[in-house]
N, C-alpha and C positions, 0 to 999 in steps of 0.2 A: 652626305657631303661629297661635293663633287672637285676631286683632285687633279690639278693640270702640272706633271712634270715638265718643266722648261728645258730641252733638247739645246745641247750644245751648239756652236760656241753662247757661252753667257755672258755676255755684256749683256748692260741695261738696255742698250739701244734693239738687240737682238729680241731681247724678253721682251719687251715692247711688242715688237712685233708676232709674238709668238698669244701676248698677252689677247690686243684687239682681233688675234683667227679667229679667237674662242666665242660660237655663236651664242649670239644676243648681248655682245658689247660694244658698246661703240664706240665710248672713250676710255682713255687710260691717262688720269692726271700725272704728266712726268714730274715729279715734284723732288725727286730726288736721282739727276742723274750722275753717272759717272762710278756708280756702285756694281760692284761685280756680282753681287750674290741677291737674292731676289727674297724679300718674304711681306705678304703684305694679302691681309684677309678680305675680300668684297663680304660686306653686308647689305644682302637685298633683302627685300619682308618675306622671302620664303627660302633661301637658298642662300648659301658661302661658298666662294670658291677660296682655297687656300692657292698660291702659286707660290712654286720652290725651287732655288735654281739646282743646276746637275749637282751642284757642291752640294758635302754634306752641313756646310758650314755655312750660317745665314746669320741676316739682322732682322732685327724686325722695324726697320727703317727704307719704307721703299715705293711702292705705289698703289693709289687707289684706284680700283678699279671700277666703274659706273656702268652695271647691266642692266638694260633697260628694255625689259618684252612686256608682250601686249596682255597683261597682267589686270584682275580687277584693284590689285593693290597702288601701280606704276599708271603707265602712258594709257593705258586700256582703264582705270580706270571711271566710272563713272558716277559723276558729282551729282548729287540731288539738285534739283532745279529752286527748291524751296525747303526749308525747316522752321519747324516752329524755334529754336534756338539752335544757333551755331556758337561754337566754341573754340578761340585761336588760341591754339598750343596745348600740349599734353602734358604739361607739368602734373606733380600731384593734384593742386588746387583745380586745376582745368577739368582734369581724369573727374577727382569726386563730384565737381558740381556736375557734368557730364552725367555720371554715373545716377547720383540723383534724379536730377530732370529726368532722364528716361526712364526711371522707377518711379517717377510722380503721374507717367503716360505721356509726355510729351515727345513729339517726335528730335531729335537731335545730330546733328554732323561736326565731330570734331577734328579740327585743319591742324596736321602738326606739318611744321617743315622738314623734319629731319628725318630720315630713315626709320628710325628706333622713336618709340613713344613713351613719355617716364621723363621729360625736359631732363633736369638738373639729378634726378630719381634715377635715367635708365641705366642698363646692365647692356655691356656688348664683349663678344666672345672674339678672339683672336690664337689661331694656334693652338684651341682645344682648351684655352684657358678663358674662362667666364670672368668679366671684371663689374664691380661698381665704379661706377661714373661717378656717384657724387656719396650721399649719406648710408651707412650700414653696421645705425648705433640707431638699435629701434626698441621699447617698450611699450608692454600692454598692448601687443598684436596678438594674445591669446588669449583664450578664455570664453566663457559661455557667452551668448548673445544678450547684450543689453550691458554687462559688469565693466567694461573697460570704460577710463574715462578720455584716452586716446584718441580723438578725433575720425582720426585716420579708422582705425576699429570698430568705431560707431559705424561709417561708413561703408566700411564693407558687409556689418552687419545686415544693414538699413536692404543692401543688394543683394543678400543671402551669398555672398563671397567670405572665404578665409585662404587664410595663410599659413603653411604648415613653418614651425620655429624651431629654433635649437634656444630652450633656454639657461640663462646663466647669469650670473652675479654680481662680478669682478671685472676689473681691466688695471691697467698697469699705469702707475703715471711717475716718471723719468725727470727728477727735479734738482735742481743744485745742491739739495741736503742729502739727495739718494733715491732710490727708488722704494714703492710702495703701493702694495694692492688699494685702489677704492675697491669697498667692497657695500653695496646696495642694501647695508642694512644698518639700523642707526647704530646699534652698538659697538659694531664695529668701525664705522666712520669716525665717532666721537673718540675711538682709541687712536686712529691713525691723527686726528687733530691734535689730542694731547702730546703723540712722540713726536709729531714734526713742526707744532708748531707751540710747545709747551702748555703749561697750566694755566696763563693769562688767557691764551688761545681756547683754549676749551671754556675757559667760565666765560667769555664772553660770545664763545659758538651758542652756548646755553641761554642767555639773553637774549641771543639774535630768532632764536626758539621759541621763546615765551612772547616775544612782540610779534611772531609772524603766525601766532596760534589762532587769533580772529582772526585773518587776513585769509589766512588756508582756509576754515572753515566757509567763509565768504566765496573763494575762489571754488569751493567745491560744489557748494548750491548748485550753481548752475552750470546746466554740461554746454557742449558744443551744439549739441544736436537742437539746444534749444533755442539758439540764436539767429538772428535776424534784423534787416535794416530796419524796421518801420514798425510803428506803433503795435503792431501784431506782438511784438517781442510780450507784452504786458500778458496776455494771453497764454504763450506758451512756454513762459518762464516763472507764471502765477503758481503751476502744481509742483514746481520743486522749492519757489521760495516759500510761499505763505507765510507763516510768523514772522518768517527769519527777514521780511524783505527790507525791515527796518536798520537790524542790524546790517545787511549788506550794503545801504545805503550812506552807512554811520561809516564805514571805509572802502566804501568806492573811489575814494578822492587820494586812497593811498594806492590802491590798488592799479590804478591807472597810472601814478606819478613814478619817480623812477626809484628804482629799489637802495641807490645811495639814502635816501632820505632817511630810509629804514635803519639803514648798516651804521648811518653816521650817530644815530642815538648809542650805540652799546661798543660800537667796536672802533677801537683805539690801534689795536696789535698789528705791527707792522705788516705781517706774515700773512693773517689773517684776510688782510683786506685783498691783500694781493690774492690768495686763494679765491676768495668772495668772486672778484674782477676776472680770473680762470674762468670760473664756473660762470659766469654772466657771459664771457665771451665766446666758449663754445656753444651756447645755445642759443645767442641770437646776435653773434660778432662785432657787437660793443660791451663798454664793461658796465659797474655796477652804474655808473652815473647817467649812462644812457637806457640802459635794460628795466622794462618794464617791472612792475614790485610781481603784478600778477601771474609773470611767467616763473619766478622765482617761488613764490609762495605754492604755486601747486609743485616745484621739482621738490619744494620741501617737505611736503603733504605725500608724496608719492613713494620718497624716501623714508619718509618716518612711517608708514602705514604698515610695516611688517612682511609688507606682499609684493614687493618692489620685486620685477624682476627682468631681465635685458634679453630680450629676442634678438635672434637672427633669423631672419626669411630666411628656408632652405632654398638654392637656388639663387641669391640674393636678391637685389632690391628689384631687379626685373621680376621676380614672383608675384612681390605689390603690384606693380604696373600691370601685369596680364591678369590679376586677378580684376583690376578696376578694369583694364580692358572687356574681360567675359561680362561684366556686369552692364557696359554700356552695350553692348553686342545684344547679349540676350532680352535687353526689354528694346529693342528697335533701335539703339542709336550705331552711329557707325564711326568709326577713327580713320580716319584717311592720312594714309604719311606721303611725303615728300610731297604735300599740298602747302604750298608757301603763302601766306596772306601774303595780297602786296598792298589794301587796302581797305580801309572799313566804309561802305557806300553812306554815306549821310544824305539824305532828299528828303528837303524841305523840313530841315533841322530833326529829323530824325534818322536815329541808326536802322538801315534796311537790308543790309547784307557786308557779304564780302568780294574785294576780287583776289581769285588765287590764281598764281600764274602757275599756268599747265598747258598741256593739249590734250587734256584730256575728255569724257564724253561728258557734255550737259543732257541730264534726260536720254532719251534714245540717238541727237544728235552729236556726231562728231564734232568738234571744235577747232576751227583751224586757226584760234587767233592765240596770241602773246597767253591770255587771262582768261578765264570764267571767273563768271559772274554764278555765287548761291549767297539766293536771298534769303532773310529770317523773317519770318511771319512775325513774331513776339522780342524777340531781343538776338543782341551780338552781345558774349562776355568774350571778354580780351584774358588769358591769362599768361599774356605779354607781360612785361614789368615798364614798372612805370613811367617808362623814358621810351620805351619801345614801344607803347600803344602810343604817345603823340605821335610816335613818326608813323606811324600808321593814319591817321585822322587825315583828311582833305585839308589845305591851307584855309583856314579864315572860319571854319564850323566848330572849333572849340571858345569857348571864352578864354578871352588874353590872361584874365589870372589865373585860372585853372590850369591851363596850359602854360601860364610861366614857371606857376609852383613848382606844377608837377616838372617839369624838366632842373631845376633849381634843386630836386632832394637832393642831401647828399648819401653819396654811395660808400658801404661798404666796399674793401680793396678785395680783391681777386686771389687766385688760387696759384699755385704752382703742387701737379703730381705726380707721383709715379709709380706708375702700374706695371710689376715685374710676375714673369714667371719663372720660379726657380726649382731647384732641385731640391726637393725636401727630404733627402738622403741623411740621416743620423739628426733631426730635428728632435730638440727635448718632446717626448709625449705628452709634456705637462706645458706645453708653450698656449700661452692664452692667448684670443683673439684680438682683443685692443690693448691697445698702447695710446698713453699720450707724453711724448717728451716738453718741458718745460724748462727750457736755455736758462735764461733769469726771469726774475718774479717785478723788475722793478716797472714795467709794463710789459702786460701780456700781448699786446696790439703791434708789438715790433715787427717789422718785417722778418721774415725765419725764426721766429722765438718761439712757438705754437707748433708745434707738427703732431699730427693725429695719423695713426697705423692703424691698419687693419688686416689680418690675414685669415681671411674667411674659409678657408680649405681647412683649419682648425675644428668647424661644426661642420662643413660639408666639401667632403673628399673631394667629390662630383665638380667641383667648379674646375680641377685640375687637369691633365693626365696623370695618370696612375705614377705613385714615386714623385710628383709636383708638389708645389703649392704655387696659392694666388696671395701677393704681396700690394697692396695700397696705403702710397704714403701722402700726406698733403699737408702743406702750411693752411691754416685755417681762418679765409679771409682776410689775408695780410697780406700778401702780394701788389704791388702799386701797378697798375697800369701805366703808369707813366714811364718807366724804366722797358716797359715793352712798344710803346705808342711809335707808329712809323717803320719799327721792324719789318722788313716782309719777310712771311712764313717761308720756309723752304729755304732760305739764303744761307748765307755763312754764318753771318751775324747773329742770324736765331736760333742756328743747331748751337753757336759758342754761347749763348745763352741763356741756351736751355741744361747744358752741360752744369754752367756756372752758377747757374739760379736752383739747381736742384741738387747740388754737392752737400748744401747742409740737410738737405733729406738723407742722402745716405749715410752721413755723417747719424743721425738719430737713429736709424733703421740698423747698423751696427751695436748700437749700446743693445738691442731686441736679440738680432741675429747677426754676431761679429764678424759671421763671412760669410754674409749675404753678397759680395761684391764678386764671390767666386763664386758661386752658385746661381746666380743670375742668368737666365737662356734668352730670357724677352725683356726689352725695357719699353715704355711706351712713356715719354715726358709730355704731361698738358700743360698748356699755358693760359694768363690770362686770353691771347689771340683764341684758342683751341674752346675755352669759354663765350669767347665773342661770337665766333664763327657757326660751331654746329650746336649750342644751344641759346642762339640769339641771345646773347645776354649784353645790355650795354655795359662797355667798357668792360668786357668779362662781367663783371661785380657778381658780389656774393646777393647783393639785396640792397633795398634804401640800409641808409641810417640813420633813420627817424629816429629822434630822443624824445626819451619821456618825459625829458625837461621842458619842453618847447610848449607841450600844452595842446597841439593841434590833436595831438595825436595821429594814429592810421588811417588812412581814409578806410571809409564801408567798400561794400561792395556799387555803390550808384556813382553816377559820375553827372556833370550838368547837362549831356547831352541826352533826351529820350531814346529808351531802347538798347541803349550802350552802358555795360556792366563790367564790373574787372573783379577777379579774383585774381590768389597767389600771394606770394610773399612779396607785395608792393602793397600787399593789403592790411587789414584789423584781422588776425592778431600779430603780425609779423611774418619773420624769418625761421627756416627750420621744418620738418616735415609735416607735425602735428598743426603746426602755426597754418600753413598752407592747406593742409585738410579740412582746417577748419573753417580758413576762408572762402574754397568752395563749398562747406557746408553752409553757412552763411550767405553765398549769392544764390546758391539751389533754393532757398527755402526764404530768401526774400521775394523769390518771380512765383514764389506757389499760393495760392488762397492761403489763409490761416488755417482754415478746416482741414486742408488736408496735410499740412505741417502737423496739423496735432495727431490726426489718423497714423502719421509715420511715427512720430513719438511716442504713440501707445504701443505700437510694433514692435517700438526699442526699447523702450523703459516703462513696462505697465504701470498702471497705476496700483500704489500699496492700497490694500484694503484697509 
């Protein structure tokens, strides 16, 4: 790590200029001036510079630095002229189908815009302290090749990648009756239902058990790894169903519908349903009325199995990300960052490439214009979200419906977080990783009502300096865009509220650690904007808010234009990391023959004799 002491005097105006001597910068975005004290990390894809003013005392509110040398990752580098599949954006979905394809032998180039690759997934380091960006509540990321039924697991399997875990059982949830361990295993679950939501509570938890016991069984049949858009599914979903393909058939129709349908047969209790609507909303940011029955049915399958149990990526969620990384790397494909799609070429009604704005080299030649052009031999998948690949599309090449739909989803609301580095000086030793606070029960969908913690320096020291810890707090897709819409970043306006919007995060993060407000060295506030901006997400959003009501369902991976494909959480199965896993495993193994879909499946899950 390469460190620039800022030489008095230190104004911001002074640091500036002390900032762009430092060779191979060329700009320094002043986005916050009139600050005396200087701290603010550049992330390039191989190097950090930390800059710090003479004071011993700093913010970590201050400027972004943009290094830009002739790099094969930056301005030097160079774009394939052609691929059999290109892939926009590196979210999870993008990464596994990426990862895939290039394990099926196809050749591959994946365009992220951002610096950092992992979309919604990555991990970025500021001041020696490693943060998640977004999710770092993972299971079934261990275990031998083939046993997890984790999507994401399959997948790394599939690419001979793993992920070393911290694992564990428990997390904390902070509710108007008090607080209380969930703890990952049924018997103990069924206890914490009966003290907090009485005996009504429980015999009808019990019910809600007995009707979801074919539904699990159904949902278990068939894994991820075996699905696929197109008649081929019958094929590779024939050696896990066989007898049973009758019975999956016989509640298919629940399984897809929305899981209220389920919960309204048995439960009554007031307490209960509100729980129910908890649990539906952190895992796919609607409640039971919208949440699919199928994603419910297997968290109930998972939990009652006995074997339940809660990873943490050492390293956090950037460990995922670079493990998908290594995996597309080593069978030939390549991740290219701060390669920006600006559009998806369509000629002669079909998808034939992209244009990414760069200057970077096409083939052996330099490029001196705005954009290069890399075209795909076999297909573009978008793992844009569903509002962001039409605005990518040429005017007038989509169908009017397809294109009106798709812009017409509606969206889950947006995020407010914060990511602190603190002093972890006289911390309980028994302080567990997650936390979930619950303001009132009477909708969990409130704006600030939901806050999800996490303090991952609890299983891995390493994320901190020595004596730290790493603190992430966030409301959990409740945040309205609309209350941020028109803000400009950097203003007055949106440092007062970001202040304002993120008070009732500290306010939860006290009931955790009651003076975390003094132990605080780093804060970093994201907003819905900070969602919009560097992980392209429209209107920040967490994801569509496709209901299981509506009947359409998620769309596949195919789209009406040839050659053009979408994964991610805009897709079948949803929202969430597993959901997205699975939806590039899904687009990977809809572009592949059948034959050799089943060849990887026998790699993954032999055949019982």
């Amino acid at each position: 790590m390469n460190t620039f002491k800022l030489q008095p005097p230190t104004t911001t105006d002074a640091a500036f200029k002390q900032i762009k001597s430092i060779p191979g910068v060329v700009c320094a975005r002043e986005s916050l001036k009139n600050r005396k004290h200087v701290l603010k990390s550049l992330v390039s894809n191989r190097e950090r510079f930390q800059l710090y003013s003479a004071s011993t005392s700093y913010t970590a509110d201050s400027v972004l630095v943009d290094k830009r040398e002739e790099t094969p990752e930056d301005n030097g580098k160079i774009y394939p002229q052609e691929s059999d599949y290109v892939v926009i954006g590196s979210g999870i979905g993008g990464l596994c189908c990426a990862a895939l394809l290039a394990k099926y032998g196809y050749s591959v180039t994946v365009l992220e815009s951002h610096y950092l690759p992992g979309g919604c997934a990555h991990g970025f380091e500021i001041g020696g302290y490693s943060f998640d960006a977004g999710p770092s509540f993972f299971v079934g990321l261990t275990g031998a090749p083939g046993t997890s039924s984790n999507p994401l697991k399959q997948v790394l399997d599939v690419i001979g990648e793993s992920v070393d875990c911290k694992q564990y059982n428990q997390w904390i949830v902070y509710s108007p009756e008090g607080t209380f361990p969930c703890v990952a295993r049924r018997d103990q679950y069924l206890d914490n239902i009966l003290r907090q939501g009485g005996e009504e509570a429980l015999k009808q938890w019990l019910q809600l058990e007995e009707l979801l016991k074919p539904l699990q069984q159904a949902a278990a049949l068939f894994p991820a790894a075996a699905m696929r858009a197109d008649l081929g599914v019958l094929l590779t979903s024939s050696r896990f169903l066989g007898l049973e393909l009758a019975k999956t058939g016989l509640v298919a129709g629940t399984l897809t519908g929305p899981f209220s349908a389920v919960v309204d047969k048995v439960v009554t209790n007031k307490w209960l349903r509100s729980f129910l609507d908890l649990e539906c909303f952190v895992l796919s940011g609607m409640t039971a009325k919208d949440t699919l029955t199928a994603e419910m049915a297997f968290m109930f399958l998972e939990r009652n199995s006995g074997k339940s149990q809660i990873d943490y990526p050492i390293g956090g969620s950037a460990s995922i990300v670079k493990a998908l990384v290594r995996g597309i790397e080593k069978n030939g494909g390549r991740v290219m960052l701060r390669s920006h799609v600006e559009e998806v070429m369509v000629e002669n009604g079909r998808a034939t490439g992209v244009r990414v704005r760069s200057t970077g080299k096409v083939g052996n030649q330099m490029n001196q214009e705005q954009s290069v052009v890399v075209r795909s031999k076999m297909g573009v998948v978008s793992n844009a979200s569903i509002w962001d690949t039409q605005r990518l599309l040429p005017p007038g090449v989509a169908p009017s419906e397809w294109s009106t739909k798709s812009k017409a989803t509606p969206q889950v609301d947006s995020f407010v977080h914060l990511h602190l580095g603190i002093d972890a000086t006289g911390l309980p030793p028994d302080l567990d990783c997650h936390h979930l606070v619950v303001n009132e029960w009477n909708d969990v969908t409130t704006p600030q009502n939901v806050c999800i913690i996490s303090i991952p320096t609890v299983f891995d020291p390493g994320m901190a300096p020595a004596g730290k810890a790493v603190v992430h707090a966030y409301y959990a897709g409740s945040e309205p865009y609309s209350i941020w819409e028109g803000v400009k970043r950097g203003s007055e306006e949106y440092k007062r509220l970001k202040e304002e919007r993120s008070e009732p995060l500290w306010k939860a993060l006290e009931r955790v650690i009651p003076d975390i407000r003094k132990r605080t060295e780093l804060k970093l506030i994201g907003t819905p904007l900070t969602h919009e901006r560097f992980l392209r997400r429209h209107r920040g959003t967490y994801g569509p808010a496709i209901s299981a009501r509506d009947g359409g369902g998620w769309p596949g991976p195919k789209t009406p234009i040839p050659g053009l494909y979408v994964c991610g959480d805009s897709t079948m199965p949803g929202i969430g990391v597993p959901a997205a896993a699975a939806s590039g495993m899904m687009a990977a193994n809809t572009l592949v023959p059948v034959w050799s879909h089943l060849s990887m499946m026998d790699s993954l899950i032999p055949t019982k004799a």
